[in-house]
VOTIVEX-975284 format. One record per residue: residue number from 1; residue in one letter; x, y, z of N, C-alpha, C in turn. Coordinates in steps of 0.2 Angstrom, whole numbers, plus 5000, padded with zeros to 4 digits. Atoms other than C-alpha are relative to their C-alpha. Layout:
! residues N
@drengu NUM&fidren A&n.px X&n.py Y&n.pz Z&ca.px X&ca.py Y&ca.pz Z&c.px X&c.py Y&c.pz Z
...
END
This chain:
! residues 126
@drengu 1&fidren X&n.px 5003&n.py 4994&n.pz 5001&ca.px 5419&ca.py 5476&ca.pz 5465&c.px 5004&c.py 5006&c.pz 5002
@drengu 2&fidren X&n.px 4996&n.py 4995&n.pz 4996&ca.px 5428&ca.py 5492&ca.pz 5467&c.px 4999&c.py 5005&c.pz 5002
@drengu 3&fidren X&n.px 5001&n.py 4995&n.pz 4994&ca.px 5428&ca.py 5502&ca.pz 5480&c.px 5000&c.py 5009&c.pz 4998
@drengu 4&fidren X&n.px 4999&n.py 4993&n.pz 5003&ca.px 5424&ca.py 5523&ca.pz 5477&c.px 5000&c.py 5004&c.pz 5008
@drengu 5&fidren X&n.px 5001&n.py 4997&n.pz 4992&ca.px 5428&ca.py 5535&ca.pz 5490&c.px 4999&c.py 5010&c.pz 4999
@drengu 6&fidren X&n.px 5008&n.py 4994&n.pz 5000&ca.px 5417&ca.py 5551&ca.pz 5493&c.px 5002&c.py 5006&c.pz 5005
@drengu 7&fidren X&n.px 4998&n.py 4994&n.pz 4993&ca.px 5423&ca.py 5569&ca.pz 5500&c.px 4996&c.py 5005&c.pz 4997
@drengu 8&fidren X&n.px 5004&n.py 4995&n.pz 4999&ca.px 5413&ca.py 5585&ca.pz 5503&c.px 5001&c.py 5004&c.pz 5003
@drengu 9&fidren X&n.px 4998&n.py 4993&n.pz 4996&ca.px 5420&ca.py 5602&ca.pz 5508&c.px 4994&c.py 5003&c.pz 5001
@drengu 10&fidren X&n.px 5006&n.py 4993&n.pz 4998&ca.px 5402&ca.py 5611&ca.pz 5508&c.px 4996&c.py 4996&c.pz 5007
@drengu 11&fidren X&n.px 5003&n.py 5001&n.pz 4993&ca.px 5395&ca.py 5612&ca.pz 5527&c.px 4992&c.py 4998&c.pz 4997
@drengu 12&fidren X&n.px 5008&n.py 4997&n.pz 5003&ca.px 5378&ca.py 5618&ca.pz 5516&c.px 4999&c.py 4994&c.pz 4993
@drengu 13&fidren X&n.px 5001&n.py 5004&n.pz 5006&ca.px 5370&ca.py 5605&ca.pz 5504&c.px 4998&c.py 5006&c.pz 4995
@drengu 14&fidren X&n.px 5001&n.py 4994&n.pz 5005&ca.px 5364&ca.py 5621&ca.pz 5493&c.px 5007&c.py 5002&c.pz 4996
@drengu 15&fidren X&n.px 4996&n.py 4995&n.pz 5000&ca.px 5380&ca.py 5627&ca.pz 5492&c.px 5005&c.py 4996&c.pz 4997
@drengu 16&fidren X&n.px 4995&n.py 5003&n.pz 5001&ca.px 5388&ca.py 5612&ca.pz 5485&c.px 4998&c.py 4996&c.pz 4993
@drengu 17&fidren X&n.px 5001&n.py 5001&n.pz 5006&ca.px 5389&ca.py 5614&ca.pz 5466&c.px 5006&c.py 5004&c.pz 4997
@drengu 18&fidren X&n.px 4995&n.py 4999&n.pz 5005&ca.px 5406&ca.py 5616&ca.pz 5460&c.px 5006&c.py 4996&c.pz 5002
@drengu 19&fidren X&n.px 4995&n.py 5005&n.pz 5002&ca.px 5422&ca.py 5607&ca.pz 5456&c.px 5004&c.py 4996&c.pz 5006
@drengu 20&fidren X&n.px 4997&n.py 5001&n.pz 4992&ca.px 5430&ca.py 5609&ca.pz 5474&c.px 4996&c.py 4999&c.pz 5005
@drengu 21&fidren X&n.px 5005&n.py 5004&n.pz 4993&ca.px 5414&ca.py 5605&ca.pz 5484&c.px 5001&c.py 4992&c.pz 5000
@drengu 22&fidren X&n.px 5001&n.py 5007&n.pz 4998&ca.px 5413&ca.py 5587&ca.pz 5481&c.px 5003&c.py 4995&c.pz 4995
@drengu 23&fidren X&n.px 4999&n.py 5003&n.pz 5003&ca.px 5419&ca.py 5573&ca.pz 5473&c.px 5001&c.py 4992&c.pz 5001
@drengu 24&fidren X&n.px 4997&n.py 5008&n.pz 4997&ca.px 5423&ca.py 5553&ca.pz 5473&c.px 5003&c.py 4996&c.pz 4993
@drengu 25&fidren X&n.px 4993&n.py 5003&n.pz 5003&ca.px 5438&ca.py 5544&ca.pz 5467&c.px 4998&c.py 4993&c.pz 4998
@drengu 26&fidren X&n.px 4999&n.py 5007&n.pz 4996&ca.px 5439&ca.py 5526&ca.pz 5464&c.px 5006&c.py 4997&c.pz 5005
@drengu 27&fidren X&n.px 4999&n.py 5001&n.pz 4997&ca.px 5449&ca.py 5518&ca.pz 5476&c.px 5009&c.py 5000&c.pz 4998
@drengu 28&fidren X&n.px 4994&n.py 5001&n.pz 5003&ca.px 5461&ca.py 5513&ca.pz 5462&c.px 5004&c.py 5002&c.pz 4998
@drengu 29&fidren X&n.px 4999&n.py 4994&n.pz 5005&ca.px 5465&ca.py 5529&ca.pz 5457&c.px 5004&c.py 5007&c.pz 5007
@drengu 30&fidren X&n.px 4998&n.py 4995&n.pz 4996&ca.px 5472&ca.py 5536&ca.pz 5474&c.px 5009&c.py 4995&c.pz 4999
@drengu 31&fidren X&n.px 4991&n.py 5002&n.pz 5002&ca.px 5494&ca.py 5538&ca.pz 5471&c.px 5002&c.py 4999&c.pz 5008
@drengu 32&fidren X&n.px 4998&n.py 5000&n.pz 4993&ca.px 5496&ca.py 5541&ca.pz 5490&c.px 4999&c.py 5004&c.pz 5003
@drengu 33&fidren X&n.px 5002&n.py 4995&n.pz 4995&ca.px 5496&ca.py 5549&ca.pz 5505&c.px 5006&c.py 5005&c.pz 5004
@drengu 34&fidren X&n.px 4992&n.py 4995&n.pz 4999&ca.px 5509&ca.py 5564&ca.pz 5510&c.px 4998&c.py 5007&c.pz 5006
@drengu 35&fidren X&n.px 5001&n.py 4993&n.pz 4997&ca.px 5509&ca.py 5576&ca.pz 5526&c.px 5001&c.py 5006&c.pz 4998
@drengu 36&fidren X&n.px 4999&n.py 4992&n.pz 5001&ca.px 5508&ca.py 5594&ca.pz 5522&c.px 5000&c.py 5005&c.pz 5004
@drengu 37&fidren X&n.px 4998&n.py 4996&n.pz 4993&ca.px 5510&ca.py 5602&ca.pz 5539&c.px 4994&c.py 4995&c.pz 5005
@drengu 38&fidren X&n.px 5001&n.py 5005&n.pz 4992&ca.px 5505&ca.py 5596&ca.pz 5558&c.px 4992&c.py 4998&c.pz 4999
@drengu 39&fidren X&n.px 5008&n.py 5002&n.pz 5001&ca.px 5486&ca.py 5596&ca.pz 5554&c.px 4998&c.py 4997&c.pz 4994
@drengu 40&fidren X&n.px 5003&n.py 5002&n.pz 5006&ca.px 5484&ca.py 5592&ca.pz 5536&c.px 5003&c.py 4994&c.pz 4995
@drengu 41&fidren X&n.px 4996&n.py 5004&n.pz 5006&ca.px 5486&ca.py 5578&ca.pz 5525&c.px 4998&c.py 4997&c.pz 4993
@drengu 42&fidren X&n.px 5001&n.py 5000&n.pz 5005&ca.px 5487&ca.py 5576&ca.pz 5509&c.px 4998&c.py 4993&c.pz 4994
@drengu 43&fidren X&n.px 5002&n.py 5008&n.pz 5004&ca.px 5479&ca.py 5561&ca.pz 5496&c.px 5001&c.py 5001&c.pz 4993
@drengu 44&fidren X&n.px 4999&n.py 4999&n.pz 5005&ca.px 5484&ca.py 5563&ca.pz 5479&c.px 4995&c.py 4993&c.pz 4995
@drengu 45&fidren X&n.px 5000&n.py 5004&n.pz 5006&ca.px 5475&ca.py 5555&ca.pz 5463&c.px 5001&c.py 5001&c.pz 4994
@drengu 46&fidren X&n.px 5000&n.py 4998&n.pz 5006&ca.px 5476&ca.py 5552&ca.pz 5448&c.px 4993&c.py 5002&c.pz 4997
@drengu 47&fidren X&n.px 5005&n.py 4992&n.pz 5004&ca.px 5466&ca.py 5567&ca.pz 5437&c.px 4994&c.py 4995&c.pz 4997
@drengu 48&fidren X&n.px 5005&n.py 5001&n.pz 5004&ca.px 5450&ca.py 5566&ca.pz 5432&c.px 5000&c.py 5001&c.pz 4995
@drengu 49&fidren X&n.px 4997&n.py 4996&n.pz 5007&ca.px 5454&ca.py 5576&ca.pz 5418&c.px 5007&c.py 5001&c.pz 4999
@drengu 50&fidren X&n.px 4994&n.py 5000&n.pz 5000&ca.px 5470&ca.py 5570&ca.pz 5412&c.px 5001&c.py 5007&c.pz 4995
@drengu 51&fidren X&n.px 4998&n.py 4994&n.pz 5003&ca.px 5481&ca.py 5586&ca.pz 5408&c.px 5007&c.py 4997&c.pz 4994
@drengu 52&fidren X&n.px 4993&n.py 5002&n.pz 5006&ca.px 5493&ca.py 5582&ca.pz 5391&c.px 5006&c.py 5004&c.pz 5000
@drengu 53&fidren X&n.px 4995&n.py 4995&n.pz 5001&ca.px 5509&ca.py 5588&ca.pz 5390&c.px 5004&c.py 5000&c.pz 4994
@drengu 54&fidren X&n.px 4997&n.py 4999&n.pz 5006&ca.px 5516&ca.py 5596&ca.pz 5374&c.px 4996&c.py 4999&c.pz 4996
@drengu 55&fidren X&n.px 5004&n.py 5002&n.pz 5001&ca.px 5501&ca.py 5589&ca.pz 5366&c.px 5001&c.py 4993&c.pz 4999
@drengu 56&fidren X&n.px 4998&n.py 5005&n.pz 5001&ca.px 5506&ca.py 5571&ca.pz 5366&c.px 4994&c.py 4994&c.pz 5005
@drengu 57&fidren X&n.px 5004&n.py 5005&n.pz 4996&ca.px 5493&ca.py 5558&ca.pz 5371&c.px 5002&c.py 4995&c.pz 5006
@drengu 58&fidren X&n.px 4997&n.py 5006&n.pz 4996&ca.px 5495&ca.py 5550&ca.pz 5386&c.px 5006&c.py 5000&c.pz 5006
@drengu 59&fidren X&n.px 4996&n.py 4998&n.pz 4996&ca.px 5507&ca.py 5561&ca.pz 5394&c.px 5000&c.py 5004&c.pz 5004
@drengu 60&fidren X&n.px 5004&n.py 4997&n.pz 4993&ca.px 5498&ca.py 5564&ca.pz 5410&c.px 5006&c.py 5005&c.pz 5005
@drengu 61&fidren X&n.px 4995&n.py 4995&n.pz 4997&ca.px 5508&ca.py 5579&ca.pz 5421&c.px 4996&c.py 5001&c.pz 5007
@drengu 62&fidren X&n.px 5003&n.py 4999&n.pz 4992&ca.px 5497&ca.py 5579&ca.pz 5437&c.px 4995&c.py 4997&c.pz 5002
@drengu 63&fidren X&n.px 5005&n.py 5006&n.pz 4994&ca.px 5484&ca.py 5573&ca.pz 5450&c.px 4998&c.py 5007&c.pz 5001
@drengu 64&fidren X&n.px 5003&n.py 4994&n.pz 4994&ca.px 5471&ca.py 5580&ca.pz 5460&c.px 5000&c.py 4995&c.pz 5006
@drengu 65&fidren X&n.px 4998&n.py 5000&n.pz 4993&ca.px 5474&ca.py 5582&ca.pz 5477&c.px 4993&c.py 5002&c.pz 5005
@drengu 66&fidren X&n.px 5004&n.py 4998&n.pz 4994&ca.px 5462&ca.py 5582&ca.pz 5492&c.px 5004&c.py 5001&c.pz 5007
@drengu 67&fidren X&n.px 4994&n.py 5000&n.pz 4994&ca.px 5471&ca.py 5589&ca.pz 5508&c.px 4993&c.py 4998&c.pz 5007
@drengu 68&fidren X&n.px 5004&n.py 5001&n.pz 4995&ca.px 5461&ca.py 5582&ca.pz 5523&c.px 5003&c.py 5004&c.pz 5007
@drengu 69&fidren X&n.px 4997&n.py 4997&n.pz 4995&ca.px 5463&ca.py 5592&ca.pz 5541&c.px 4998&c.py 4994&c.pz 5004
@drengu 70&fidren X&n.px 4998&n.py 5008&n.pz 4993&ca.px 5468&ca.py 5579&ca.pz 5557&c.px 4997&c.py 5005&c.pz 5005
@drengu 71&fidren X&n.px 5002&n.py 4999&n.pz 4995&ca.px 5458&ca.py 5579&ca.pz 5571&c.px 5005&c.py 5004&c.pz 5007
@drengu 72&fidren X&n.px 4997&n.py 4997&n.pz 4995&ca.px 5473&ca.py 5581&ca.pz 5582&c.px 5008&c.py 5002&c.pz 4996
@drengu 73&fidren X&n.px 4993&n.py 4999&n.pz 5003&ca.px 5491&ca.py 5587&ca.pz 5575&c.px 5005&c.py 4995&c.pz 5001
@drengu 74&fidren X&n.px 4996&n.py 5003&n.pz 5001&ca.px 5504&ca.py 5576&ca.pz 5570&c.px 4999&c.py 4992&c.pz 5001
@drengu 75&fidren X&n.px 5001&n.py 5010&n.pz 4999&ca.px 5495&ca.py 5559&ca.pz 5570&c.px 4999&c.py 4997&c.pz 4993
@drengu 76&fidren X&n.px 5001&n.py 5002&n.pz 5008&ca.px 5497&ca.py 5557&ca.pz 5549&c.px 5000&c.py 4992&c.pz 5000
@drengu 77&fidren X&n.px 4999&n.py 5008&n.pz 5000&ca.px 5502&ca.py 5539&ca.pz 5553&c.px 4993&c.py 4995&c.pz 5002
@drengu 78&fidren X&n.px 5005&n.py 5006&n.pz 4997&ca.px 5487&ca.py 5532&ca.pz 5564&c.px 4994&c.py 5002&c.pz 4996
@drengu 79&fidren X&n.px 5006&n.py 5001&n.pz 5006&ca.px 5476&ca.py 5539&ca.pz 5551&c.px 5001&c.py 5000&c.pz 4993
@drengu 80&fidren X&n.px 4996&n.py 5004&n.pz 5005&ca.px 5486&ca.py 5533&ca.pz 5536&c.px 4999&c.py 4994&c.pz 5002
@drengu 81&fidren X&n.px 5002&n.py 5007&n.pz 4996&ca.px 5485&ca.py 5516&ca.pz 5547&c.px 4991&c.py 4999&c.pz 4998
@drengu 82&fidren X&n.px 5008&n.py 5001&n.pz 4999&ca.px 5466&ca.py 5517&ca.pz 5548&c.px 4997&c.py 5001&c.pz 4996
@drengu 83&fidren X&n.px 5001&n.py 4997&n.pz 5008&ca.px 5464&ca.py 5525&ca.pz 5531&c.px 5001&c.py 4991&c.pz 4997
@drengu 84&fidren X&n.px 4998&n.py 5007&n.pz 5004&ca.px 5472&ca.py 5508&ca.pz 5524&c.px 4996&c.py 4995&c.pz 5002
@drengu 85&fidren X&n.px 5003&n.py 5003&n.pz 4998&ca.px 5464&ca.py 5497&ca.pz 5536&c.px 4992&c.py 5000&c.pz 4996
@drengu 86&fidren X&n.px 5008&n.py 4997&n.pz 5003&ca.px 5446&ca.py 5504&ca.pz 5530&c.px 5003&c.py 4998&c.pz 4991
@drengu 87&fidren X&n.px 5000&n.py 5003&n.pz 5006&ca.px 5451&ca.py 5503&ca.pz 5512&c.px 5001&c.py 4991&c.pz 5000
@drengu 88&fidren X&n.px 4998&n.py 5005&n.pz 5004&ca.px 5456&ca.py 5486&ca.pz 5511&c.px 4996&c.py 4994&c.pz 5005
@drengu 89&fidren X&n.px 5004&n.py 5004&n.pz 4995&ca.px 5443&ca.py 5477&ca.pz 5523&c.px 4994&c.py 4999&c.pz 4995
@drengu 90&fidren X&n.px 5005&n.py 5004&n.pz 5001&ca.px 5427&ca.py 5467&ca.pz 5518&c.px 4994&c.py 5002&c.pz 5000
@drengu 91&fidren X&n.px 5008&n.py 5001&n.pz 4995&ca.px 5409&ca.py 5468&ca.pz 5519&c.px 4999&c.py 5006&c.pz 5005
@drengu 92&fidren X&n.px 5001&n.py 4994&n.pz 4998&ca.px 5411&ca.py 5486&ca.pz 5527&c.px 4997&c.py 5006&c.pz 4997
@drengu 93&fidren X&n.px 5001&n.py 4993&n.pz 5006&ca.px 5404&ca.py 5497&ca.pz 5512&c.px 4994&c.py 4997&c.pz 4998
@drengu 94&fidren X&n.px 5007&n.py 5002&n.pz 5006&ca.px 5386&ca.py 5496&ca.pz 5503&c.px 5004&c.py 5003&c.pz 4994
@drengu 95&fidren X&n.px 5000&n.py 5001&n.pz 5008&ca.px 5390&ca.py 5494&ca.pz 5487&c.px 5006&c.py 5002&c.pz 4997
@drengu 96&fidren X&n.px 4992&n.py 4999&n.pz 5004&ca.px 5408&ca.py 5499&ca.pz 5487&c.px 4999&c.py 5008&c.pz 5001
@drengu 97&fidren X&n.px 4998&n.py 4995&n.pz 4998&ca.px 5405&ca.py 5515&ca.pz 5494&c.px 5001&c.py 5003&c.pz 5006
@drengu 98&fidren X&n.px 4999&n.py 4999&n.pz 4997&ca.px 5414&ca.py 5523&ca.pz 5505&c.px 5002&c.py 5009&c.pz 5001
@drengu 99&fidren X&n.px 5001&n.py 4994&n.pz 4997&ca.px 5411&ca.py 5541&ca.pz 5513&c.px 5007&c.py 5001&c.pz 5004
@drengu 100&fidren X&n.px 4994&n.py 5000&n.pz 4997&ca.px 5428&ca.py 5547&ca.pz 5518&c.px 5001&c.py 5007&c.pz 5006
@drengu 101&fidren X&n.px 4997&n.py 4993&n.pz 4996&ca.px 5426&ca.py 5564&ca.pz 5525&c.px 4994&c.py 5004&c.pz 4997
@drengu 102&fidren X&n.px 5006&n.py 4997&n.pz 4999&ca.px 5409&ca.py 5572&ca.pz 5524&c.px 4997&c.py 5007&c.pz 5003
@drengu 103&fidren X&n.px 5000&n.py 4992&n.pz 4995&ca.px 5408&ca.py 5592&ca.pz 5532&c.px 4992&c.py 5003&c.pz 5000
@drengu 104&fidren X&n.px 5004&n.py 4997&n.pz 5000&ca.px 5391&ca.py 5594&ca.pz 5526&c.px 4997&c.py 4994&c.pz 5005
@drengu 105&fidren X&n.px 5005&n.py 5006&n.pz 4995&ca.px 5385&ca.py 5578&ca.pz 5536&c.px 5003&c.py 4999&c.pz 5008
@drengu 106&fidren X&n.px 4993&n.py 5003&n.pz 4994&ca.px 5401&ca.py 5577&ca.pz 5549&c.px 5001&c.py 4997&c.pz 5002
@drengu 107&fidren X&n.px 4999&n.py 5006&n.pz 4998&ca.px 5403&ca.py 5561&ca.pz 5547&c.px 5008&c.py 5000&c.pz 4996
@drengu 108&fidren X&n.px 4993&n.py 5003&n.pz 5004&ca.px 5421&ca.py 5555&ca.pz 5544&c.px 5001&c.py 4993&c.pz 5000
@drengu 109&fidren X&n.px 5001&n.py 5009&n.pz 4999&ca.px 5426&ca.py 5537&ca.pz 5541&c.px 5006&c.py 4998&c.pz 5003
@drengu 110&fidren X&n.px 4995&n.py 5001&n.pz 4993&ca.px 5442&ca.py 5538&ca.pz 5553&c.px 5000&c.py 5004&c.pz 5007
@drengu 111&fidren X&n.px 5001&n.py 4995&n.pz 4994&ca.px 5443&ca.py 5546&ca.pz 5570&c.px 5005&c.py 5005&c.pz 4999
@drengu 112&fidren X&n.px 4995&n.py 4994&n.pz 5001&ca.px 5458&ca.py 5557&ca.pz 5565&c.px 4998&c.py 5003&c.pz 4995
@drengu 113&fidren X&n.px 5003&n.py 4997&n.pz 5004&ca.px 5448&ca.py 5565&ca.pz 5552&c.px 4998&c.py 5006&c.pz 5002
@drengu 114&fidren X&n.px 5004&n.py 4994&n.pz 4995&ca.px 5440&ca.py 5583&ca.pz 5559&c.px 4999&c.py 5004&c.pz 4993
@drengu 115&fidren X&n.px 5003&n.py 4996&n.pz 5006&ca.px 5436&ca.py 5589&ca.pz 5540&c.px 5006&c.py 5002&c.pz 4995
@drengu 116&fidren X&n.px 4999&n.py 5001&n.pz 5006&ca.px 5441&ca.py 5594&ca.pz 5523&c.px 5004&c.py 5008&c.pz 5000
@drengu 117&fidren X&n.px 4997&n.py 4992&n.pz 5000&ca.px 5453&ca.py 5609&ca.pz 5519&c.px 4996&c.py 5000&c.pz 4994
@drengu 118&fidren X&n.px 5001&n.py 4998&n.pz 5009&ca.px 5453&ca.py 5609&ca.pz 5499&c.px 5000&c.py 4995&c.pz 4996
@drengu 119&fidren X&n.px 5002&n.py 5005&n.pz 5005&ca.px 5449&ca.py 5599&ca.pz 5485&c.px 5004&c.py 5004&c.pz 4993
@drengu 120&fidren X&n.px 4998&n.py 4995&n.pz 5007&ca.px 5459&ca.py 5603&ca.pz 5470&c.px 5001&c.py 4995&c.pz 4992
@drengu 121&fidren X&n.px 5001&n.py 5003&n.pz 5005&ca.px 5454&ca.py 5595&ca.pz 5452&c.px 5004&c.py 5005&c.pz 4995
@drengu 122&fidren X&n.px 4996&n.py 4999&n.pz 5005&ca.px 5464&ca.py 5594&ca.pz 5435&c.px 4993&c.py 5006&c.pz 4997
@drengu 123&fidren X&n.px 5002&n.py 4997&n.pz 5004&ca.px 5457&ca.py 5608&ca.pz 5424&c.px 5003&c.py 4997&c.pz 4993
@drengu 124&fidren X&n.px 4999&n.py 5002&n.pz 5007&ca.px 5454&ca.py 5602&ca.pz 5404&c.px 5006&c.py 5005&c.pz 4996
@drengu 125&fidren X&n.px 4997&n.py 4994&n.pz 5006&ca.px 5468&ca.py 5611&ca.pz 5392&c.px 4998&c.py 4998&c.pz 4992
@drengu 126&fidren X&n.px 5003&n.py 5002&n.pz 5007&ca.px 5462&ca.py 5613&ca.pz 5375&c.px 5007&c.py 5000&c.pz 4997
END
């Protein structure tokens, strides 16, 4: 079964109806993980909405990115660690889902997590 993983920048359930409030990826569909300064780090996947380039089918040119904020500065590693342990564990998930980072609940599903910067999705080009 494969595993999806579920983020949420809005504090306010109301409030959370656009592109950059919420989202969830499959599991399979994350490229990596990359620090982007002492507090934030960054998850790339691959695009919901693949972008073409030149019009050419199939010649995807980017990712969306979720930047996560670290609970404490410069611990990319032990929540990269813990991040991979959680993905690749057993019988931990109802139904294959897991809650990564939730701001409107403030639940997070590692202890180096302390919420969500930004969330950024591929826009369609016509």
């Amino acid at each position: 079964m494969e595993k999806y993983l579920y983020f949420r920048t809005q504090a306010t359930i109301g409030s959370d109806d656009g592109s950059g409030d919420s989202a969830m990826y499959p599991l399979s569909h994350l490229c990596g993980m990359v620090p982007s300064a002492a507090d934030t780090l960054n998850l790339y996947f691959k695009p919901m909405i693949p972008v073409q380039a030149d019009g050419q089918d199939g010649a995807v040119i980017n990712n969306d990115k979720i930047v996560v904020s670290l609970s404490t500065n410069n611990t990319h590693k032990d929540v990269i660690a813990d991040l991979c342990a959680l993905f690749s564990a057993t019988g931990s998930m109802k139904e294959g889902f897991i809650s990564v980072a939730d701001d409107a609940t403030g639940v997070y599903a590692v202890s180096g997590i302390g919420g969500l910067s930004t969330m950024t999705t591929a826009a369609a080009v016509a």
